[in-house]
C-alpha positions as CSV (number, residue, x, y, z in Angstrom):
1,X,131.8,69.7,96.3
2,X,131.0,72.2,93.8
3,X,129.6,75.5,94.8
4,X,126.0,76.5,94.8
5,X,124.9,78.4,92.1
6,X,124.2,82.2,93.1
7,X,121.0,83.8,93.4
8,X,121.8,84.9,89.5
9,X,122.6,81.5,88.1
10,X,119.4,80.1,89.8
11,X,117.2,82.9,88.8
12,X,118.2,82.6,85.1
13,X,118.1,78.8,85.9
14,X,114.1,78.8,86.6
15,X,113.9,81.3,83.7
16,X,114.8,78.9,81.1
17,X,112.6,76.3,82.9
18,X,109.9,77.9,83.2
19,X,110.2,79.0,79.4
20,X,110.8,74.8,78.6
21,X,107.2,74.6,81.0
22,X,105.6,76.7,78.4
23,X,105.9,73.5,75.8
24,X,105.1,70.9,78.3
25,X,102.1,72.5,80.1
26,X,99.0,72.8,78.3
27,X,97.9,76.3,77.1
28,X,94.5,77.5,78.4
29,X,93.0,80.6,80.2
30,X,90.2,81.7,82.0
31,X,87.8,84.3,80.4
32,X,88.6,87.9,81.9
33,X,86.6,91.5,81.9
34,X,87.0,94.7,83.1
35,X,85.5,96.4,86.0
36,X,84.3,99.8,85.3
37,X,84.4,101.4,88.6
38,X,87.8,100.3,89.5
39,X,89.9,99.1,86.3
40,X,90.6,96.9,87.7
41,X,90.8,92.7,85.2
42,X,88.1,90.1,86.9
43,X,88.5,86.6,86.1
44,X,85.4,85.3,85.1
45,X,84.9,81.6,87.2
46,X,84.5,78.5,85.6
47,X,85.2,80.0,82.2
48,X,88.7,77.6,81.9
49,X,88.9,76.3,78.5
50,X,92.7,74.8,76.8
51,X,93.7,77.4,73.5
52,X,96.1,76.7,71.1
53,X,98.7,79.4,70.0
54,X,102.1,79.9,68.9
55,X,105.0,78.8,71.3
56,X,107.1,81.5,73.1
57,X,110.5,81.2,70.5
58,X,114.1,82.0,71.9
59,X,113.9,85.6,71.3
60,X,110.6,85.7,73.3
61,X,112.4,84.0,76.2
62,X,115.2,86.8,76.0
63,X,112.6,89.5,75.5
64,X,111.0,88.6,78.9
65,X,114.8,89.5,80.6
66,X,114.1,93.1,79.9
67,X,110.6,93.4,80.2
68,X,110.7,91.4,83.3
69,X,112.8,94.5,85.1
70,X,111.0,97.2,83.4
71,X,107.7,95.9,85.0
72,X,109.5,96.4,88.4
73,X,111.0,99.3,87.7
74,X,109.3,101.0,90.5
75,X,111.0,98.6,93.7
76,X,114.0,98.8,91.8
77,X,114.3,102.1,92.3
78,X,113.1,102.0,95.6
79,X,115.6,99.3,96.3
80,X,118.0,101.7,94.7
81,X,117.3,105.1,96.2
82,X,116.7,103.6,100.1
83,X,120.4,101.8,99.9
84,X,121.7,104.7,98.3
85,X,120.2,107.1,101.3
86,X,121.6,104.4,103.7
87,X,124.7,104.7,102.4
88,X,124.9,108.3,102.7
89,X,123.4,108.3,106.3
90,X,126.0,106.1,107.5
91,X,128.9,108.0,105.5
92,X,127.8,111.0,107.6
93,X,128.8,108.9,111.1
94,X,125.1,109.4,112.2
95,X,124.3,105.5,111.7
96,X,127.6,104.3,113.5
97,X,126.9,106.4,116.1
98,X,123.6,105.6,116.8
99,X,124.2,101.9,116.1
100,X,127.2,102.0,119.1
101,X,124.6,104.0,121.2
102,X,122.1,101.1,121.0
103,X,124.3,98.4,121.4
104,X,125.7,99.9,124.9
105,X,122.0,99.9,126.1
106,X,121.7,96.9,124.6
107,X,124.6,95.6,126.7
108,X,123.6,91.9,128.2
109,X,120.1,92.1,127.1
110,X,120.7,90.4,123.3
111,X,117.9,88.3,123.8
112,X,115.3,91.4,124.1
113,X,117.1,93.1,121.4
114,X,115.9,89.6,119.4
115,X,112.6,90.5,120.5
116,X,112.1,94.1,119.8
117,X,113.6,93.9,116.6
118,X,111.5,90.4,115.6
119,X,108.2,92.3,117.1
120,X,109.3,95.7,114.9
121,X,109.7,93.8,111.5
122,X,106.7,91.2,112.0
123,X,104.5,94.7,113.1
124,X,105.6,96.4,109.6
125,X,104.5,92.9,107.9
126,X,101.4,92.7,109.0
127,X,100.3,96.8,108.7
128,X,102.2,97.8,105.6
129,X,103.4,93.9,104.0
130,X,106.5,95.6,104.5
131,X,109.5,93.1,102.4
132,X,111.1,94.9,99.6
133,X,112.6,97.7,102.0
134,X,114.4,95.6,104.0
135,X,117.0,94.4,101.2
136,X,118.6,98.3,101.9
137,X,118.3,97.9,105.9
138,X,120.2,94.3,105.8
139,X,123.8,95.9,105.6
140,X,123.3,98.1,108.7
141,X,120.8,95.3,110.3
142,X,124.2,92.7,109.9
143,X,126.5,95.3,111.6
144,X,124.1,95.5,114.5
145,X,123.4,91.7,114.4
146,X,126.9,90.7,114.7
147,X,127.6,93.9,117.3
148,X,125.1,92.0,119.7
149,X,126.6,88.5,118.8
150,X,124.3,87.1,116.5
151,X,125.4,85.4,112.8
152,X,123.9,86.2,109.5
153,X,121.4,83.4,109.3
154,X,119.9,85.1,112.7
155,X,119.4,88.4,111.6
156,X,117.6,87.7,108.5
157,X,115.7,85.3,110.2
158,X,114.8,88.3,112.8
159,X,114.1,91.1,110.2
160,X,113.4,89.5,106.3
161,X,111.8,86.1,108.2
162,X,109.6,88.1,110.4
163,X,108.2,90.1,107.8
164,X,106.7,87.0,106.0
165,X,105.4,86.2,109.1
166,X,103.7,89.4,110.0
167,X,102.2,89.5,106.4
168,X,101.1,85.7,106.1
169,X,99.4,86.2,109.6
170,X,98.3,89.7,109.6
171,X,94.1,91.1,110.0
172,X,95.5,93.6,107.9
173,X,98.1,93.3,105.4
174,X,97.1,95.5,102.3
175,X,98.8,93.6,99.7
176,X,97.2,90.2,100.9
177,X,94.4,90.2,102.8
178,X,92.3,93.7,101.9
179,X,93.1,92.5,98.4
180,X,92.1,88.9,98.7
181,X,88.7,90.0,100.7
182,X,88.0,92.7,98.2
183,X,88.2,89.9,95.3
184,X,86.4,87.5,98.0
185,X,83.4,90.0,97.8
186,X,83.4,90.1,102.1
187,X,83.9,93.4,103.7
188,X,87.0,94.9,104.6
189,X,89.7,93.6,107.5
190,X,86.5,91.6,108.2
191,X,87.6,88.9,110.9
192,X,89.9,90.2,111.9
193,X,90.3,88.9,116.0
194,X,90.7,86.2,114.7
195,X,93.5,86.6,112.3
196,X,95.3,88.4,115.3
197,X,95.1,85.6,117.8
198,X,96.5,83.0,115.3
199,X,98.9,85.9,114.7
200,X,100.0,86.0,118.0
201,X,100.5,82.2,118.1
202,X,102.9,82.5,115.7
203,X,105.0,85.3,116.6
204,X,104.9,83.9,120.2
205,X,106.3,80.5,118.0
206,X,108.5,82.0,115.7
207,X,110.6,84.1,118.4
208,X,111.1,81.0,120.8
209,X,112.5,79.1,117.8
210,X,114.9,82.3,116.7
211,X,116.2,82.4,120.3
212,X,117.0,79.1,120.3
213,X,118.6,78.9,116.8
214,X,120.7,82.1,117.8
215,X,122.1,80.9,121.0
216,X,123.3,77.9,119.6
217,X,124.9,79.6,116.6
218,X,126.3,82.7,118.6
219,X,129.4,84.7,116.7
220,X,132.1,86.8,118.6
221,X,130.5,90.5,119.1
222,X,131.7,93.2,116.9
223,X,134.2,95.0,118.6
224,X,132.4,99.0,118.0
225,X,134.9,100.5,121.1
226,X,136.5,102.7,118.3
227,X,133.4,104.5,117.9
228,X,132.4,107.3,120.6
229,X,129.7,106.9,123.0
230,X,127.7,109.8,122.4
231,X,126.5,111.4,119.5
232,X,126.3,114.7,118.3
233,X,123.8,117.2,117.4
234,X,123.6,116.2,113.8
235,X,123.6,112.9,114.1
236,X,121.2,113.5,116.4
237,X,119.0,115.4,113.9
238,X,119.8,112.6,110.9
239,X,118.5,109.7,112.7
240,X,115.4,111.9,113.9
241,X,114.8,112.5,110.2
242,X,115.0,109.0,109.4
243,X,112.5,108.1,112.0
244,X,110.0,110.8,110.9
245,X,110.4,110.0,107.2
246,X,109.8,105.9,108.0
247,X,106.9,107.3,109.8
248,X,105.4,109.6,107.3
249,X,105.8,106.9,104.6
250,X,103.8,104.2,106.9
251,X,101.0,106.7,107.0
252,X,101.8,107.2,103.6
253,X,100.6,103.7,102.8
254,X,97.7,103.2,105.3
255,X,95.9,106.5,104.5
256,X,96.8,108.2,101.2
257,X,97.3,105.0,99.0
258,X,101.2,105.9,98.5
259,X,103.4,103.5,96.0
260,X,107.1,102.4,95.8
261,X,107.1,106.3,93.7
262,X,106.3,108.0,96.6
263,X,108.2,106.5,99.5
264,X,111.2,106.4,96.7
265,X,110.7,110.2,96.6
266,X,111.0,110.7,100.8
267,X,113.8,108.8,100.9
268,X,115.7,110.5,98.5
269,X,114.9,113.9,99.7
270,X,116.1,112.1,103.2
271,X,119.7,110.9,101.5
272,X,119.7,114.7,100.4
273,X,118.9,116.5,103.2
274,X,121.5,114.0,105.7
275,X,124.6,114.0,103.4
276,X,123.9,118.3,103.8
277,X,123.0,117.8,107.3
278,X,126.1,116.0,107.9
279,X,128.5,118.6,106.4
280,X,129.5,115.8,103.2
281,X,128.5,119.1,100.7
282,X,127.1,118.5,97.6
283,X,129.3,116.9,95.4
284,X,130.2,114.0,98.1
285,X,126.8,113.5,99.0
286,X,126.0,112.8,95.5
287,X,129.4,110.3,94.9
288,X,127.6,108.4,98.2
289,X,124.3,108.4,96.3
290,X,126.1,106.1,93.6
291,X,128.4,104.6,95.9
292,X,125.3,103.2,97.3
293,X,123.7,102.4,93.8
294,X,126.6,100.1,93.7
295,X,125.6,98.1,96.7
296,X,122.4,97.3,95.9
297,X,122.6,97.3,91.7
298,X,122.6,93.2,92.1
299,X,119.7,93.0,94.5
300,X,117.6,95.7,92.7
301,X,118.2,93.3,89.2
302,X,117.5,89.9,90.8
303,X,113.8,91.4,92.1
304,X,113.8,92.4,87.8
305,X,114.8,89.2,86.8
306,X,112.5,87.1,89.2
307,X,109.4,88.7,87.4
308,X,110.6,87.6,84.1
309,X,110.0,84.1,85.3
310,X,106.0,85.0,86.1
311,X,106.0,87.3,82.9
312,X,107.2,83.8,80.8
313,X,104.1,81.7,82.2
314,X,101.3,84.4,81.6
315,X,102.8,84.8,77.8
316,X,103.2,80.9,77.4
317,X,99.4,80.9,78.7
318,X,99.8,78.0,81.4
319,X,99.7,80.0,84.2
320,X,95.8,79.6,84.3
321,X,96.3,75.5,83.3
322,X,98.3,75.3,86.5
323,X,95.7,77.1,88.5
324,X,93.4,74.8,87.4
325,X,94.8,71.7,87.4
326,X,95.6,73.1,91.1
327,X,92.5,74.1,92.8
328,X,89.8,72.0,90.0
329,X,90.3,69.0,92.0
330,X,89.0,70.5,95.8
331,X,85.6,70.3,94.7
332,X,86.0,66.6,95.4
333,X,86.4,67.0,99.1
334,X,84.9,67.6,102.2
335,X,85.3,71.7,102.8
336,X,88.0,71.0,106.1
337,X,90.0,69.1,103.6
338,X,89.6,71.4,100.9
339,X,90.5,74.3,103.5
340,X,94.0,72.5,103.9
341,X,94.4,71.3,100.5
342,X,93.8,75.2,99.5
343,X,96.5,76.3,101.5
344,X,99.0,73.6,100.5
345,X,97.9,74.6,96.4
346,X,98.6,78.3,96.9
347,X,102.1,77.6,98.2
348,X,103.0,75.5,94.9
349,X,101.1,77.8,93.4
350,X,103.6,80.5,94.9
351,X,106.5,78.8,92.6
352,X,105.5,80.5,89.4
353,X,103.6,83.4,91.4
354,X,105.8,85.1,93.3
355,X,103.6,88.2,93.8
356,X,101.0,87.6,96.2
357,X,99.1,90.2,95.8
358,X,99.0,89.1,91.8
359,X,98.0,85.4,93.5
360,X,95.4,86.6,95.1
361,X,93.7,89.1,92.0
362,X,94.0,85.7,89.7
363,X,92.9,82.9,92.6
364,X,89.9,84.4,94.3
365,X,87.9,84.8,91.4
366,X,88.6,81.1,90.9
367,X,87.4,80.0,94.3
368,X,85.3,81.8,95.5
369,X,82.4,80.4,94.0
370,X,84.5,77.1,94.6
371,X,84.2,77.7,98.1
372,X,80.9,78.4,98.2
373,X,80.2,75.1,96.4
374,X,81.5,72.9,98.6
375,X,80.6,75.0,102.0
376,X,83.8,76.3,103.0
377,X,83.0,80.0,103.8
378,X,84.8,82.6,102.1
379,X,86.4,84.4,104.8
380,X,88.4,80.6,105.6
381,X,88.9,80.6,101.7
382,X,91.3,83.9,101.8
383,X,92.9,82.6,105.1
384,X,94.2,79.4,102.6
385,X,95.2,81.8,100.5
386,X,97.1,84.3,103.0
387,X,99.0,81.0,105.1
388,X,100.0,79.2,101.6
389,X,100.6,82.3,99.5
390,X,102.7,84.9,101.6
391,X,104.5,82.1,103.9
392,X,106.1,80.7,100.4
393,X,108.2,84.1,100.8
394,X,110.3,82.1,103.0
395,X,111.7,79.8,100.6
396,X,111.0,80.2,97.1
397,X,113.6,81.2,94.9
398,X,110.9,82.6,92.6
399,X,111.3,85.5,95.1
400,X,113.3,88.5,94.1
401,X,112.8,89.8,97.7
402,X,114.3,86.4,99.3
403,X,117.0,86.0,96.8
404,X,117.8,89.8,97.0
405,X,118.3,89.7,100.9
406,X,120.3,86.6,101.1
407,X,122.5,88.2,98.5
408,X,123.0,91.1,100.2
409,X,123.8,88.9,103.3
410,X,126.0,86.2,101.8
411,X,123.6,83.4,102.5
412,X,123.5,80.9,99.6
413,X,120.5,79.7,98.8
414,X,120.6,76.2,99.7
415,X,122.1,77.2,102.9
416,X,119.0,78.9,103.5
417,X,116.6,76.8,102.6
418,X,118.0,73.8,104.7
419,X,117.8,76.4,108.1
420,X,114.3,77.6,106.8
421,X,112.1,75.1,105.6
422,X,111.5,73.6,109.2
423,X,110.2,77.1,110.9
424,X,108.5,77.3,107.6
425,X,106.9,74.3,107.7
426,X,105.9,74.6,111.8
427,X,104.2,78.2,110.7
428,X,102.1,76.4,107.7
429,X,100.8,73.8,110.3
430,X,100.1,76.8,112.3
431,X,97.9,77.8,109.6
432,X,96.7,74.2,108.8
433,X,95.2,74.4,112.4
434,X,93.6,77.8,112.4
435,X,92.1,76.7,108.9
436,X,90.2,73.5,110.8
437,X,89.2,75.7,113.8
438,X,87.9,78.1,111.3
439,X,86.2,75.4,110.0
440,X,84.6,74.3,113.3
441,X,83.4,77.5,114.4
442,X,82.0,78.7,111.1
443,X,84.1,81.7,110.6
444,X,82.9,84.3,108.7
């Protein structure tokens, strides 16, 4: 059997389809202002109507390669500057140290390292839609995986794979659901209790079915007795520093509006200050800087390249003919159907969307008054859009995040989605139920 293609090959794969979609699909668009308090491009409802323009040519398509990862440049240089400061912490000892400290309390109790860890990462979901970072934390998160016994496919699952599930699910996500209710026209983390019981449900889900996976799949531990048991003083002060700076950039983002520009900035000042700390001078601190460019150069250009495929639909002018063709047909249903149905379109939807948060600034608009028209209320119409929208992270390879971690990890992506799509599929019929529920109480 041949081998699977790479995360690049598939990338640059959907690329060239989606630019051959651009000649198949229809061309249309929605009409679209500007609002004048916030900037911010509306689309107008029920303003669809097919165009007709000139064709993306060749040198369009390899125009969108550049453009694609100059859009991003801001997570790639997040990407960039968080593995680099990674790199530089654990060049200093501090993260082997720590990491050998944990596992020894961790000693026998794998199961509740699952947990915490699975309960961390699914908590940073859900209050900061936390996803890009953790393409710089997977080297160290494998080390510590495999330390405690647990393969690849388990740690992703517990770290990347809890994220989407802390996001898709969360009363609060900032990317997704403040953002779709903004667009919804419903106030702010509005309905929230109920968001976090479902939530719960599916964390309580999700960790059974990693526990089981992982002790079917266990790997021989790690052997870490080289490193010492204790640590010292500046280790001590490097991993305090990391601590403080993942707490100052979470508060960061909840109450001063911070971007990828800001926490980039903190954790470069952190790789800084720890390669000084940890006596590697100047000079090698800034050698581990681009050492750890290095690592994360091919994740950091896959998120780039993933956007070119979004950046190729909006140009062809189909993206808005696929929303259509989508969500134009609900109107014909009873609203628990169409509740269902909604989610269901907004995962397909996901495909050539791979930003949520773009989803949800291009969808709501769109049904919102669809919602209304058919008496589904609009507080169950962003709760389609959350389940169907962020849970496609999980598997599609329109993803730069997704493709970016299993790269990192060594998972191809076929490997990946076999293992995936069944918890992925048990969390969207999570959803499916909380949709009809929501339905049946009148949530609002």
């Amino acid at each position: 059997m041949k081998k699977f293609p790479n995360a690049f090959v598939i990338i640059i794969s959907v690329i060239l389809f989606a630019w051959v979609l651009t000649y198949v699909i229809p061309q249309g668009s929605y009409q679209r202002l500007i609002d004048e308090q916030t900037g911010h491009t509306k689309v107008i409802g029920n303003s669809y109507q097919k165009i007709d323009i000139d064709h993306l040519s060749p040198f369009d398509l390899l125009l969108a390669i550049p453009n694609g990862i100059k859009d991003r440049a801001d997570i790639i240089v997040l990407i960039l500057l968080l593995g680099g400061c990674f790199f530089i912490i654990e060049k200093t000892g501090a993260l082997s140290e720590g990491l050998n400290k944990l596992v020894d309390l961790l000693k026998g109790k794998e199961s509740i390292a699952l947990l915490v860890v699975s309960l961390m990462f699914t908590a940073a979901g859900a209050s900061i839609g936390l996803q890009e970072e953790v393409i710089a934390m997977m080297p160290v998160l494998l080390i510590f995986g495999k330390s405690l016994g647990y393969n690849t496919i388990t740690v992703v699952f517990m770290s990347y794979g809890s994220t989407v599930i802390g996001s898709a699910f969360s009363p609060s996500n900032p990317f997704g659901v403040i953002i779709a209710q903004q667009e919804a026209g419903i106030p702010l983390l509005s309905g929230g209790l109920f968001r976090l019981f479902v939530l719960l449900a599916a964390f309580i889900i999700w960790v059974v079915y990693i526990m089981r996976y992982s002790k079917k799949n266990r790997v021989p531990k790690t052997n870490m007795s080289n490193l010492r048991n204790t640590m010292g003083i500046r280790s001590k002060i490097i991993l305090t520093l990391l601590c403080t700076t993942f707490a100052i950039v979470m508060y960061g983002i909840l109450e001063l509006n911070w971007g990828f520009n800001e926490m980039s900035g903190s954790f470069f000042a952190l790789g800084i200050a720890s390669g000084l700390i940890g006596k590697l001078g100047i000079n090698k601190t800034g050698e581990a800087y681009v050492l750890g460019f290095k690592e994360m150069i091919f994740a950091a250009m896959i998120i780039g390249l993933a956007n070119s495929i979004s950046l190729i639909l909006k140009e062809g002018m189909i993206i808005d003919t696929i929303v259509f063709s989508l969500f134009g047909p609900l109107q014909n249903v009873s609203a628990t159907v169409s509740g269902v149905l909604m989610m269901i379109s907004h995962l397909i939807l996901h495909f050539p969307i791979p930003s949520y948060s773009g989803q949800a600034i291009l969808t709501m608009p769109i049904l919102v008054p669809l919602s209304d028209l058919i008496g589904l209320s609009r507080q169950t119409c962003v709760l389609a859009y959350q389940y169907g929208a962020i849970m496609g992270d999980m598997i599609v390879p329109t993803n730069g995040a997704l493709m970016a971690v299993l790269a990192v990890s060594g998972i191809p992506y076929n490997k990946w989605l076999r293992l995936a799509i069944k918890p992925t599929l048990a969390m969207l019929f999570i959803g499916a139920i909380s949709i009809l529920i929501a339905v049946a109480i009148g949530y609002q």
